[in-house]
N, CA and C atoms as an extended XYZ file, in Angstrom:
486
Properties=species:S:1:pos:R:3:atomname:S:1:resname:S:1:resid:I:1 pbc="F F F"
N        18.005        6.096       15.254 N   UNK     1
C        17.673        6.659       13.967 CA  UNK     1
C        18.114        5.684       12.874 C   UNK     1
N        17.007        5.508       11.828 N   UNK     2
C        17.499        4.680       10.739 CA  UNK     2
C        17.744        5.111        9.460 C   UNK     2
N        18.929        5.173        8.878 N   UNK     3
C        19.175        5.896        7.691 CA  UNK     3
C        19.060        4.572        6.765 C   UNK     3
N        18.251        4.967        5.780 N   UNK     4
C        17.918        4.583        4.183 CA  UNK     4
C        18.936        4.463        3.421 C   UNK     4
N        20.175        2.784        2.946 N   UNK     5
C        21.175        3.378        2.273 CA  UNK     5
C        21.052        3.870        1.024 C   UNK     5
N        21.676        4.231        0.864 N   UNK     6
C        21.653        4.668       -0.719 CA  UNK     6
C        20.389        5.590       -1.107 C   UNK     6
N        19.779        5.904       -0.243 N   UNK     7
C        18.414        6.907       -0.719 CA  UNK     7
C        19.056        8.379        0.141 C   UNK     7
N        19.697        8.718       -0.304 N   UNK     8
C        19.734       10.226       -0.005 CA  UNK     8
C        19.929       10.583        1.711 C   UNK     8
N        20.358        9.479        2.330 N   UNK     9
C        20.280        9.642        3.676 CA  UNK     9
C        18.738        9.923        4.495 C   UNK     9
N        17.563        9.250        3.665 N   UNK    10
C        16.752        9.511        4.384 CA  UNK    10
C        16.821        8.448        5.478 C   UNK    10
N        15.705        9.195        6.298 N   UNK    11
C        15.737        8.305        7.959 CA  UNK    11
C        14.172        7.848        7.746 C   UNK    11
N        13.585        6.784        8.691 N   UNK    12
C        12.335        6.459        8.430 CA  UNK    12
C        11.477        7.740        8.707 C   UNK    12
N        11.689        8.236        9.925 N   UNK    13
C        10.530        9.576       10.269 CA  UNK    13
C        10.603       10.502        8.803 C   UNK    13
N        11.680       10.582        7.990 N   UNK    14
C        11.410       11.782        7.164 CA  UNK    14
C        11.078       11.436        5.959 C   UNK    14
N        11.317       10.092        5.713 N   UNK    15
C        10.594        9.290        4.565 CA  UNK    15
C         8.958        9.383        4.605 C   UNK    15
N         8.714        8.914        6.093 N   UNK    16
C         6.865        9.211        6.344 CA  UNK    16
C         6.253       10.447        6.626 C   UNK    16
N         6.838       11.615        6.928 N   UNK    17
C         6.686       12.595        6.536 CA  UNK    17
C         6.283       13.313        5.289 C   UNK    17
N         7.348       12.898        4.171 N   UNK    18
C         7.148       13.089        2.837 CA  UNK    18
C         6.060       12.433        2.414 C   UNK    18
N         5.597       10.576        2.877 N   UNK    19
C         4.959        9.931        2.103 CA  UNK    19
C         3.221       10.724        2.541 C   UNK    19
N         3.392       11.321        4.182 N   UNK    20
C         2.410       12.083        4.364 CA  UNK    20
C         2.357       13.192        3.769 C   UNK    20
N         2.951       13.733        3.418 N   UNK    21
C         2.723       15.790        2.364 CA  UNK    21
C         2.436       14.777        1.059 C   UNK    21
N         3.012       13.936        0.520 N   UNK    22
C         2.566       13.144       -0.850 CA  UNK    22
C         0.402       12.896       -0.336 C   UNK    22
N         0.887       12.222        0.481 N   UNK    23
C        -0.975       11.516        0.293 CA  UNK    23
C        -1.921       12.675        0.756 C   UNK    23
N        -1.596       14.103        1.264 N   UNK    24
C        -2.007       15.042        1.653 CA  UNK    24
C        -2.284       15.712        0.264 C   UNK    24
N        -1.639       15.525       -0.460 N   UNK    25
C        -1.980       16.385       -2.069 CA  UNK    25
C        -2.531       15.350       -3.086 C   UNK    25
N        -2.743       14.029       -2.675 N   UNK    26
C        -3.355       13.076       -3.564 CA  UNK    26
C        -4.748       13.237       -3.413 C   UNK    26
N        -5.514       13.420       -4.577 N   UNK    27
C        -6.884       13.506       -4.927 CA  UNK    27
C        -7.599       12.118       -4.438 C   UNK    27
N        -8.325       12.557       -3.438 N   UNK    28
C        -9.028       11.519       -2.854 CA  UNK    28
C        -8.750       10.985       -1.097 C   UNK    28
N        -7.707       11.647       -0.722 N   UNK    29
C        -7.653       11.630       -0.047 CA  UNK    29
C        -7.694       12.384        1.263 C   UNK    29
N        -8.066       12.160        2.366 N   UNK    30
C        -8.649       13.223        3.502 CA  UNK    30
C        -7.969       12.319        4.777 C   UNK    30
N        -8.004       13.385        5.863 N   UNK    31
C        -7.727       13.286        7.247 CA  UNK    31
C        -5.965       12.306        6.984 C   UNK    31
N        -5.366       12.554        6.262 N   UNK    32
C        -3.958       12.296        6.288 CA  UNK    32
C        -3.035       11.717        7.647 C   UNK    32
N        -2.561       10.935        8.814 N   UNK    33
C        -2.248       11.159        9.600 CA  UNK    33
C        -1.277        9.941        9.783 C   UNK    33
N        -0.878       10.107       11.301 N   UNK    34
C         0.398        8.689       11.383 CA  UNK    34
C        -0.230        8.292       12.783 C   UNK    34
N         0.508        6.587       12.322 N   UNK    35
C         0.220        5.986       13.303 CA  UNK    35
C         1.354        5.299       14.076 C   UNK    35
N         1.730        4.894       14.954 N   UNK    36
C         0.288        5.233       15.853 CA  UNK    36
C         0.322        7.015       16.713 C   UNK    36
N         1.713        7.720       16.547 N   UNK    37
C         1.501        8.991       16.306 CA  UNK    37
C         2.686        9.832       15.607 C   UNK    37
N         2.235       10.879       15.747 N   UNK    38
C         3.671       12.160       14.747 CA  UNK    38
C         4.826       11.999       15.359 C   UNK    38
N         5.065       11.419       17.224 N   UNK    39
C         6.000       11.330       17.559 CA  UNK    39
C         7.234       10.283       16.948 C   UNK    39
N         6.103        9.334       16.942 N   UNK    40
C         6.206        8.107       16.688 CA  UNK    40
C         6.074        6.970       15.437 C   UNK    40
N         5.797        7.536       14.225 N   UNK    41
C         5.306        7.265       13.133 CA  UNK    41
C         6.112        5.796       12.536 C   UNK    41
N         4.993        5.048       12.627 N   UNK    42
C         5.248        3.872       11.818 CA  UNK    42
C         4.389        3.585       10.443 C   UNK    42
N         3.196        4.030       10.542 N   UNK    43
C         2.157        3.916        9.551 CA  UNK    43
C         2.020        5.341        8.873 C   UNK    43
N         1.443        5.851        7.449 N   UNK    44
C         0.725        6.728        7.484 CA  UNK    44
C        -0.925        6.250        6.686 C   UNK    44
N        -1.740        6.965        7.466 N   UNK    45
C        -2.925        6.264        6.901 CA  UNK    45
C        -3.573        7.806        6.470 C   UNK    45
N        -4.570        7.229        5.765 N   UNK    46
C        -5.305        8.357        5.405 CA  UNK    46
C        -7.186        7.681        4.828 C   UNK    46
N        -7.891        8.735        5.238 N   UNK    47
C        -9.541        8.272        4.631 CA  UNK    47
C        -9.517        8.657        2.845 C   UNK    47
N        -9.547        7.843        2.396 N   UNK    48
C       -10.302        7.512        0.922 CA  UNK    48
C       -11.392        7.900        0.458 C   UNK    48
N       -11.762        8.900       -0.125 N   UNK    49
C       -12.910        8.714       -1.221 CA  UNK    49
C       -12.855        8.386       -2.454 C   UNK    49
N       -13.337        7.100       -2.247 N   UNK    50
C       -13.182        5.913       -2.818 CA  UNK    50
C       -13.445        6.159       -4.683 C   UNK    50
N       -14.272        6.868       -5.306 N   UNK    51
C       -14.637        7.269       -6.399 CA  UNK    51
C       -13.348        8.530       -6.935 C   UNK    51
N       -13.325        9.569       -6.242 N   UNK    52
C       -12.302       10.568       -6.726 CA  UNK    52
C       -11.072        9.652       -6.460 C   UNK    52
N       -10.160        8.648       -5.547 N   UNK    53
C        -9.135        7.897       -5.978 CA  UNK    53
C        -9.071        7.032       -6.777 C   UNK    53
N        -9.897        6.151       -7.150 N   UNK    54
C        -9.908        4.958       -7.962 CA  UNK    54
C       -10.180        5.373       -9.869 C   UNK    54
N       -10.789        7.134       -9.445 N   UNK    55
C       -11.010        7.554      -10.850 CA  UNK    55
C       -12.782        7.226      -11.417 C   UNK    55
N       -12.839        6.214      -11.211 N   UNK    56
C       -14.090        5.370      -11.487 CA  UNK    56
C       -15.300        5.278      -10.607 C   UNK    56
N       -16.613        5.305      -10.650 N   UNK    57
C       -17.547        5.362       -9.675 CA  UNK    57
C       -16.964        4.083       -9.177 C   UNK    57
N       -17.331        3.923       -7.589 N   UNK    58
C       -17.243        2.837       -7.155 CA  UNK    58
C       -18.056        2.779       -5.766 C   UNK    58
N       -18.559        1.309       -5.885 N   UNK    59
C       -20.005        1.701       -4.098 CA  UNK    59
C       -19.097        1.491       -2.824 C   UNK    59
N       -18.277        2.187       -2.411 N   UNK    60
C       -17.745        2.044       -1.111 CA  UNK    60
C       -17.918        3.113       -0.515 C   UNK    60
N       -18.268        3.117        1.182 N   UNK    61
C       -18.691        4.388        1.962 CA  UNK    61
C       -17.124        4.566        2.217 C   UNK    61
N       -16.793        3.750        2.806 N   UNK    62
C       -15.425        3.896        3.596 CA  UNK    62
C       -14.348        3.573        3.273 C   UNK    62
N       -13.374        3.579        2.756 N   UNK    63
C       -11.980        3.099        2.439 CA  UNK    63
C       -10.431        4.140        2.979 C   UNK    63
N        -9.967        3.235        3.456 N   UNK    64
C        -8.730        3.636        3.246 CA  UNK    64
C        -7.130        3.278        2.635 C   UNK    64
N        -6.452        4.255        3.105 N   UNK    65
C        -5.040        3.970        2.050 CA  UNK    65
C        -3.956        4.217        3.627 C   UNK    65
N        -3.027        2.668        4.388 N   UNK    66
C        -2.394        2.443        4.762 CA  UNK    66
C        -0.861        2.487        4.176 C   UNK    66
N        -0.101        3.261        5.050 N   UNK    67
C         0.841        3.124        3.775 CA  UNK    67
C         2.539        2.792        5.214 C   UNK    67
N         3.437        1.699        4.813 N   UNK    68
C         4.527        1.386        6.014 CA  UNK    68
C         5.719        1.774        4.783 C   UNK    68
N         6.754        2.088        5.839 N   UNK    69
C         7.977        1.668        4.721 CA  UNK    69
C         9.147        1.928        5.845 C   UNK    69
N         9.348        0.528        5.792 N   UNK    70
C        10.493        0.532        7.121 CA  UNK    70
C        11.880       -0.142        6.252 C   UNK    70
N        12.927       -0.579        6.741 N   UNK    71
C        13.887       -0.860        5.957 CA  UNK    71
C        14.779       -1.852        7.399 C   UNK    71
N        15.116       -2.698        7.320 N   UNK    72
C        15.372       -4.032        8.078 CA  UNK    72
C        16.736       -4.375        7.923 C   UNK    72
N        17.758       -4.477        8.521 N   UNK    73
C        18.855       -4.723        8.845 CA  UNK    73
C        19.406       -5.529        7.620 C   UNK    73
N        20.139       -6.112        7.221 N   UNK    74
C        20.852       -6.815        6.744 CA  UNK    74
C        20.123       -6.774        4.929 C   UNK    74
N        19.682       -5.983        4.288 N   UNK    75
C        18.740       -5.987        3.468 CA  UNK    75
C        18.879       -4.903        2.612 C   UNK    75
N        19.025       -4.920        1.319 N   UNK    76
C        19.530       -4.162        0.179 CA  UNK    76
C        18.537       -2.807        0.087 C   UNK    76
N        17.441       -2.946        0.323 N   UNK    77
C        16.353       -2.553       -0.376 CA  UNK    77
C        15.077       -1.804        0.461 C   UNK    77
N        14.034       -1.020        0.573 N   UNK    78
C        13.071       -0.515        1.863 CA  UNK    78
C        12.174       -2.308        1.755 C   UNK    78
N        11.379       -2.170        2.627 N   UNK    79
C        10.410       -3.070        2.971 CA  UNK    79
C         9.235       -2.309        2.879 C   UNK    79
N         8.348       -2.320        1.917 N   UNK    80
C         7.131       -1.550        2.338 CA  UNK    80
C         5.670       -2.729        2.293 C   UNK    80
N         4.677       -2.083        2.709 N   UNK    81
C         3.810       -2.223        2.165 CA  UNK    81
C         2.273       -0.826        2.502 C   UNK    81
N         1.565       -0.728        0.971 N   UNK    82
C         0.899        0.364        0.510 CA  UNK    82
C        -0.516       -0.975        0.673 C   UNK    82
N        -1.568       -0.692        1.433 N   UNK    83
C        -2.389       -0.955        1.265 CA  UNK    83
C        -3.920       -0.430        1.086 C   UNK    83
N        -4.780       -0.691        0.432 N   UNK    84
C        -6.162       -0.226        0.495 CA  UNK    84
C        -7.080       -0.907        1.186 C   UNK    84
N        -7.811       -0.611        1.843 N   UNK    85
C        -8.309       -0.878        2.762 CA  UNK    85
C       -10.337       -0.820        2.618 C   UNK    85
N       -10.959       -1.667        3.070 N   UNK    86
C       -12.377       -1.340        3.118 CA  UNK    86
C       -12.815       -1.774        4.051 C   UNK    86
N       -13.152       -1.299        5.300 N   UNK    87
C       -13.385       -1.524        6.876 CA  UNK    87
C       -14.745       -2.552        6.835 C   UNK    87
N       -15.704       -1.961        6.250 N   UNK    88
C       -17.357       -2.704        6.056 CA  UNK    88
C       -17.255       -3.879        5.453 C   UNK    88
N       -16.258       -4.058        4.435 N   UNK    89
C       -16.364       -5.362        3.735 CA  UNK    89
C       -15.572       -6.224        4.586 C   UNK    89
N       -14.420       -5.993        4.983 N   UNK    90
C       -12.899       -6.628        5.690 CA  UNK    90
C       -12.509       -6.891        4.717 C   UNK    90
N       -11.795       -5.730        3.693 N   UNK    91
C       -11.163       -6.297        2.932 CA  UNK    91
C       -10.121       -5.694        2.435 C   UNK    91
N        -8.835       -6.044        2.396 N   UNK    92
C        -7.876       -5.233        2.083 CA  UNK    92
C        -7.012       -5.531        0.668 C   UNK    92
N        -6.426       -4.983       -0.069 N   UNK    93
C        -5.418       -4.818       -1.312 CA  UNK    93
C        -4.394       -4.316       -0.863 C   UNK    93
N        -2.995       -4.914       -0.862 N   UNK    94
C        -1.673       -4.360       -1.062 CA  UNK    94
C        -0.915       -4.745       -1.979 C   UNK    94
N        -0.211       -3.916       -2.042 N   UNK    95
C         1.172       -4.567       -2.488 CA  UNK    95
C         2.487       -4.136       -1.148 C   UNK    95
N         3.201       -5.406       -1.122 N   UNK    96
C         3.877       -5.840       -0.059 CA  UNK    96
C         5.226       -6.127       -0.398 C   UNK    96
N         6.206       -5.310       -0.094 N   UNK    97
C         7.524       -5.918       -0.055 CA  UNK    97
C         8.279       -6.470        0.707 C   UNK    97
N         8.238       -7.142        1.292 N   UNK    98
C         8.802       -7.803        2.797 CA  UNK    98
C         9.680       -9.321        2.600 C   UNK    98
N         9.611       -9.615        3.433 N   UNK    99
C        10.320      -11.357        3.518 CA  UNK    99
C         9.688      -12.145        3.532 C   UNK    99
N         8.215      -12.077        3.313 N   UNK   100
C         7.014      -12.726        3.548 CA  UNK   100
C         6.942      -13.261        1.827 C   UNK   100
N         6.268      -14.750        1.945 N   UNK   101
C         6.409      -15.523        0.519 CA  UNK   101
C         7.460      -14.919       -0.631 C   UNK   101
N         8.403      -15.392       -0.047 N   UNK   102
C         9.652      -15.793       -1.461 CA  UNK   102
C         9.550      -16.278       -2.020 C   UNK   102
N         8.369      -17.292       -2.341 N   UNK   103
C         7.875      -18.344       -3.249 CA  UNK   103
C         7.484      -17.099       -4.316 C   UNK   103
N         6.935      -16.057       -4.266 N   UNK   104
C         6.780      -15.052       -5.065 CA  UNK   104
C         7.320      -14.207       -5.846 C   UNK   104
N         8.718      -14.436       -4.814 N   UNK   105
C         9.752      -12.826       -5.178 CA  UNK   105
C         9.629      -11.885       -4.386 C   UNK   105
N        10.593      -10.561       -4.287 N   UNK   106
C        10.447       -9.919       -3.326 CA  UNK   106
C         9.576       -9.090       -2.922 C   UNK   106
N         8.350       -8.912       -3.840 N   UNK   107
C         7.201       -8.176       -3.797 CA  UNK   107
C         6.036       -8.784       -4.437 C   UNK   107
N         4.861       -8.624       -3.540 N   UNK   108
C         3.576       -9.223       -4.152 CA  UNK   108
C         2.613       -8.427       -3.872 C   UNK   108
N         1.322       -9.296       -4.623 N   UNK   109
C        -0.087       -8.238       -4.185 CA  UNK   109
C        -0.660       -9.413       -3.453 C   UNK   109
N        -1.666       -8.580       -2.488 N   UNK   110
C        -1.930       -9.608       -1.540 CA  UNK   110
C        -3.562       -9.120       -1.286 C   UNK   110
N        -4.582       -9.850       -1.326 N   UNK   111
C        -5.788       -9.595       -1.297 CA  UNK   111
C        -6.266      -10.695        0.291 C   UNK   111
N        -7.046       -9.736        1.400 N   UNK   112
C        -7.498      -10.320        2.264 CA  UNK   112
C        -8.756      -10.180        2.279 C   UNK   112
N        -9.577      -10.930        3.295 N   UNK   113
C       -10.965      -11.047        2.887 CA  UNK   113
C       -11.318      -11.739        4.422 C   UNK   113
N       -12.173      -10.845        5.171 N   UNK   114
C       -12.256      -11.083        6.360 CA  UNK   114
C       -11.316      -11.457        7.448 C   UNK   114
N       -10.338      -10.713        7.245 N   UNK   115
C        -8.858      -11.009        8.286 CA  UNK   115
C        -8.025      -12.294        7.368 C   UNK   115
N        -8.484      -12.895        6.311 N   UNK   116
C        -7.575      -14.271        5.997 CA  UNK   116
C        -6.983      -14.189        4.720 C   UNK   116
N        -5.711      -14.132        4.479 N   UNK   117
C        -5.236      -13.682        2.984 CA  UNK   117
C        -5.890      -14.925        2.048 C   UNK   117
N        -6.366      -14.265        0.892 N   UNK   118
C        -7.326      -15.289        0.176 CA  UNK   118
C        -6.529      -15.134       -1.281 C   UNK   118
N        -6.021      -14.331       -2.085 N   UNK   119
C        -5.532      -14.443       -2.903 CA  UNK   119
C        -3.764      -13.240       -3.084 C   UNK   119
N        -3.130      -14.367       -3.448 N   UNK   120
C        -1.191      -13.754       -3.841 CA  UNK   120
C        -0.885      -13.499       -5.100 C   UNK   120
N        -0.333      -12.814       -5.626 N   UNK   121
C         0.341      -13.120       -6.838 CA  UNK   121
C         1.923      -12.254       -6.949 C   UNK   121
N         2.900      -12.834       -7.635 N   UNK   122
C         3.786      -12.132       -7.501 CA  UNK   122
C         3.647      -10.869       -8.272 C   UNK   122
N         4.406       -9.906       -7.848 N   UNK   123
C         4.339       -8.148       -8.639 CA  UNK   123
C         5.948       -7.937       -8.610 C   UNK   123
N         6.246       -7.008       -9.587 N   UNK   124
C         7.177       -6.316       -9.937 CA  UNK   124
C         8.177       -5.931       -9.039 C   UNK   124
N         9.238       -5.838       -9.212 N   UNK   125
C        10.475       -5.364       -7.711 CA  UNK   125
C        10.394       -4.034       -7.950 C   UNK   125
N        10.092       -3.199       -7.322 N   UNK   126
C        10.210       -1.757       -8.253 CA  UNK   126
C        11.759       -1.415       -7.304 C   UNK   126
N        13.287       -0.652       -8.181 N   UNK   127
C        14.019       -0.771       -7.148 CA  UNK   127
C        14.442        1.002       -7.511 C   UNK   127
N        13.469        1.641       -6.634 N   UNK   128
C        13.702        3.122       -6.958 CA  UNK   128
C        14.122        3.979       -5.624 C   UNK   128
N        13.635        5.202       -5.822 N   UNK   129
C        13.237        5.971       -4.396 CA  UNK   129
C        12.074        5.373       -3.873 C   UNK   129
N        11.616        5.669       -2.913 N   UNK   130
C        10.548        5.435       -1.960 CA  UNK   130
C         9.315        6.079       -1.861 C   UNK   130
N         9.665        7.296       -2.652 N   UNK   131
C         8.379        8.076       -3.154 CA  UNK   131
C         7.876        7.817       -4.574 C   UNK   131
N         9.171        7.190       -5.388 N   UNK   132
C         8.682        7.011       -6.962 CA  UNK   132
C         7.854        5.594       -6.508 C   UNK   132
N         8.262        4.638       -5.765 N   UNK   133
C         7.599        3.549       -5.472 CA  UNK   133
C         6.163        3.833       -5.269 C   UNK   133
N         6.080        4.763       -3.766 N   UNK   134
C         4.798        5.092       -3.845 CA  UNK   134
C         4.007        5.195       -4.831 C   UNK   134
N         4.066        6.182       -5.879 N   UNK   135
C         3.716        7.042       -6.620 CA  UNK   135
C         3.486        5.868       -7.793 C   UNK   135
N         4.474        4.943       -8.054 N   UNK   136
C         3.685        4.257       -9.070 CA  UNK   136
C         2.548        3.127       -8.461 C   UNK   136
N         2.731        2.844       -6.991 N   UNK   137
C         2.001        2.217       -6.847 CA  UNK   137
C         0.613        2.212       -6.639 C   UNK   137
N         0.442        3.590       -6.335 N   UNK   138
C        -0.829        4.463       -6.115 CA  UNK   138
C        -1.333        4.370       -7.377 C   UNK   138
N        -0.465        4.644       -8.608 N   UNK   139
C        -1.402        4.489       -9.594 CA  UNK   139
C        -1.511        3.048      -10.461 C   UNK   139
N        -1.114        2.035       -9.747 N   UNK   140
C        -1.273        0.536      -10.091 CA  UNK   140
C        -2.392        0.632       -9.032 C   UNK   140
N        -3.035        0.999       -7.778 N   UNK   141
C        -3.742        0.898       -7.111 CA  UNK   141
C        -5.012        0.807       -8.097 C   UNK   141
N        -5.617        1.712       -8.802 N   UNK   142
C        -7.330        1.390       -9.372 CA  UNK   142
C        -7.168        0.087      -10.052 C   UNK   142
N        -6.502       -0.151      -11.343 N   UNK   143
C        -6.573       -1.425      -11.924 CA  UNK   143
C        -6.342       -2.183      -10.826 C   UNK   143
N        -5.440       -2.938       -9.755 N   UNK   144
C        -5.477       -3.652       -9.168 CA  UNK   144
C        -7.115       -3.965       -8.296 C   UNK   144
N        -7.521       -2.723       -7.652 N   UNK   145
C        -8.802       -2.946       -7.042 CA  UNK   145
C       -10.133       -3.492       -7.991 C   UNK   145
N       -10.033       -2.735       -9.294 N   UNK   146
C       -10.790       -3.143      -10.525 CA  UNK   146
C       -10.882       -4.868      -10.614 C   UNK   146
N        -9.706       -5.314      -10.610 N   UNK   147
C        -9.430       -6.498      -11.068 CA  UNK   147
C       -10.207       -7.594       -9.858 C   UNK   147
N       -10.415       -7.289       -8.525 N   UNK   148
C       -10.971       -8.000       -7.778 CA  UNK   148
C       -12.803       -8.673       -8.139 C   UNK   148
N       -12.538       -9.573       -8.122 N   UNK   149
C       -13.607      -10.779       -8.555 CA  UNK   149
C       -14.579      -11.197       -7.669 C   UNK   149
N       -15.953      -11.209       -7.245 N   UNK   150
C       -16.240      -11.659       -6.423 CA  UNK   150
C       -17.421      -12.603       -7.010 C   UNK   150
N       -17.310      -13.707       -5.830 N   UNK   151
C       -17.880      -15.472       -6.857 CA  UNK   151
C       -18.161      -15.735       -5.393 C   UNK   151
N       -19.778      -16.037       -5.270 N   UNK   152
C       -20.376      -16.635       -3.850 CA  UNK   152
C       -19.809      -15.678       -2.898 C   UNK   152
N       -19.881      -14.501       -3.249 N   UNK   153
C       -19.369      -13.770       -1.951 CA  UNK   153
C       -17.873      -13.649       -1.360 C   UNK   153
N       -16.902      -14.581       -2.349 N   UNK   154
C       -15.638      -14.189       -1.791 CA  UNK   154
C       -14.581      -13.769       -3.034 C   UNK   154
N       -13.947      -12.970       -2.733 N   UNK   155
C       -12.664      -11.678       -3.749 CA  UNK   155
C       -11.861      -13.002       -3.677 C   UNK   155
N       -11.440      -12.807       -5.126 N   UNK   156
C        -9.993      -13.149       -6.206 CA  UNK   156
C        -9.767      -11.793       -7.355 C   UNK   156
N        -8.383      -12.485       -7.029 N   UNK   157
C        -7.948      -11.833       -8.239 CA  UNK   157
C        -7.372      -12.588       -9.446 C   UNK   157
N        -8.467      -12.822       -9.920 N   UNK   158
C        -7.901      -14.198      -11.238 CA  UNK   158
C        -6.900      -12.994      -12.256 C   UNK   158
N        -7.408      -11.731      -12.262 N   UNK   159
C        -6.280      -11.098      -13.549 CA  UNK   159
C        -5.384      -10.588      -13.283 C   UNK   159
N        -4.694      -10.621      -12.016 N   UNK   160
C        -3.346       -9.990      -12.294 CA  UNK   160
C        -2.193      -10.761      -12.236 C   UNK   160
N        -1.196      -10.067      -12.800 N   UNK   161
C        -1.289       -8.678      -13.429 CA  UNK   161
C        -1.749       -8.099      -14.364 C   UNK   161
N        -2.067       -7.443      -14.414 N   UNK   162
C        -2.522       -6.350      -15.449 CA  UNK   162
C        -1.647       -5.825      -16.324 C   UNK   162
């Protein structure tokens, strides 16, 4: 069992629990679930409709909202990353807190584009609870997706931040 310091004694299972009853009452979202199961929960993912989350019409059939938040030994802080997802295009949006590019800082947005990360930029440390994190990041989620550029067929994000 892994307890969360300084967050209230949460453990990872009851952190993804919550982050699942959170994305279960978020507008836009459907079929709520964990992966790879309830026993076992490392992920929570959920199906997107893509227009009622983003706020804004938008042409996507399929999208989803990936969401991790694990917390790593020797390390002040959770590790997450909240991503959006579009299966038809291959293309994903996060924001990522991990150990991955320190050239950035401890959190970035990360845009992929057919399995290959194509555009980084550094983002904000947010150093809260784990649900306020969520919660603001969900709603940095539309402008961030907004902001994606596409030139000959391949996504940047020349404007962020926003």
């Amino acid at each position: 069992m892994i307890f969360l310091a300084g967050r209230d004694r949460y453990t990872q299972r009851t952190l993804l629990r919550d982050v699942h009853d959170r994305l279960t009452n978020q507008a836009g979202c459907e079929d709520v679930r964990y992966r790879p199961s309830r026993r076992r929960p490392r992920y929570v993912i959920a199906d997107a409709e893509a227009t009622t989350f983003l706020g804004d019409p938008y042409d996507v059939e399929n999208a989803r909202l990936e969401v991790r938040f694990w917390y790593p030994g020797g390390v002040s802080h959770e590790y997450y990353r909240i991503n959006w997802v579009e299966p038809e295009r291959n293309l994903m949006l996060g924001f990522h807190q991990d150990a991955d590019h320190q050239d950035l800082g401890p959190c970035h947005i990360q845009l992929n584009y057919e399995d290959t990360p194509v555009d980084r930029h550094g983002a904000t440390f947010l150093d809260m609870h784990p649900l306020s994190v969520l919660d603001d990041r969900l709603q940095q989620l539309p402008s961030a997706v907004d902001s994606i550029r596409w030139d000959g067929g391949t996504p940047s994000l020349p404007t962020w931040p926003v």
